[in-house]
C-alpha positions in Angstrom: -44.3 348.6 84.4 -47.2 350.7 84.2 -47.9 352.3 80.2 -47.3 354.8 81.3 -43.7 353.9 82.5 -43.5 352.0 79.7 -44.1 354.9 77.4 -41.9 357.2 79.2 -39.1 354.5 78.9 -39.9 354.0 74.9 -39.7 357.8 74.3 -36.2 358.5 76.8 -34.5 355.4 74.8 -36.0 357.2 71.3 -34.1 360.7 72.2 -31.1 358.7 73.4 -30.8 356.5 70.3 -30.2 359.5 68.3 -27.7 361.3 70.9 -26.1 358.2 70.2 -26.1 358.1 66.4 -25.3 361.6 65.6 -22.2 360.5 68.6 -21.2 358.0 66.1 -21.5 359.8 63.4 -18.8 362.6 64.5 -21.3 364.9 66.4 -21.1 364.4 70.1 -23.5 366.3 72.4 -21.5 369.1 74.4 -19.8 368.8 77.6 -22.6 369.3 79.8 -25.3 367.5 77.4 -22.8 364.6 78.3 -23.4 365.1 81.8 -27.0 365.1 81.7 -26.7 362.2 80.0 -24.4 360.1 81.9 -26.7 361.1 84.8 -29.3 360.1 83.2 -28.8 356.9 82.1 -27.4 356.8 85.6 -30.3 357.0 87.1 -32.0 354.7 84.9 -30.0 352.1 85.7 -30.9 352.7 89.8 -34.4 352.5 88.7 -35.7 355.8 88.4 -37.5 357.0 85.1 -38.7 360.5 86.6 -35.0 361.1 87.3 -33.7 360.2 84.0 -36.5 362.0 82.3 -35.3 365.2 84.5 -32.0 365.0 83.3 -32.7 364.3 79.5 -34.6 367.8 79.5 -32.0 369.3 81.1 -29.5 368.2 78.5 -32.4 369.7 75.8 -33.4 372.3 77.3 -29.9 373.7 78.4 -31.0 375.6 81.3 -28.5 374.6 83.8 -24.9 372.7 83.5 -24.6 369.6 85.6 -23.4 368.9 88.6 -19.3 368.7 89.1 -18.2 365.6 88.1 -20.6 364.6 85.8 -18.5 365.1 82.4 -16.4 362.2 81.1 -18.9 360.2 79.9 -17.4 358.5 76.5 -19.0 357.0 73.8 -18.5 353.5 74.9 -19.9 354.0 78.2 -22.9 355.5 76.8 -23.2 352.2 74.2 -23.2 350.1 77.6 -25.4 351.6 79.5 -28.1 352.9 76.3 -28.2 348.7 76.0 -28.8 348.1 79.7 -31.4 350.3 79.8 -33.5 348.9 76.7 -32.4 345.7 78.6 -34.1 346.5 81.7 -37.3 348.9 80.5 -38.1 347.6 76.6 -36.7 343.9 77.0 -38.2 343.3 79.8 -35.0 342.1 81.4 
């Protein structure tokens, strides 16, 4: 991964680690931040940074809700997938 990539990866798992925390500590992100996020994290996991980044601002910037049928995302699923991605892109795994 270019350092670019890299530093794009470092910064995307920095925001989600503190969706996360504030999720465990009682304060989930709304129904459509949850969307964003589960696509997000989605696209991560097919490979695609520019496409996660996309849907992380999305969720910040709350300019536009998700797609239908991106809700239900639960805090477990998000745990799963926030460790494959620093698996994949910080691990190098």
């Amino acid at each position: 991964m270019t350092n670019n990539g890299q530093s794009l990866a470092q910064t995307l798992h920095f925001w989600l680690r503190i969706q996360g925390q504030n999720w465990e500590d009682g304060f989930p992100p709304s129904p459509e931040e949850t969307g964003w996020i589960g696509l997000a994290l989605g696209a991560a996991r097919k490979g695609s940074l520019g496409r996660a980044q996309e849907c992380i601002l999305h969720a910040i910037l709350r300019d536009q809700d998700p797609p239908p049928g991106a809700g239900d995302y639960s805090l477990d699923r998000f745990q799963h997938d926030l460790s494959a991605f620093q698996a994949r892109y910080l691990d190098g795994g």
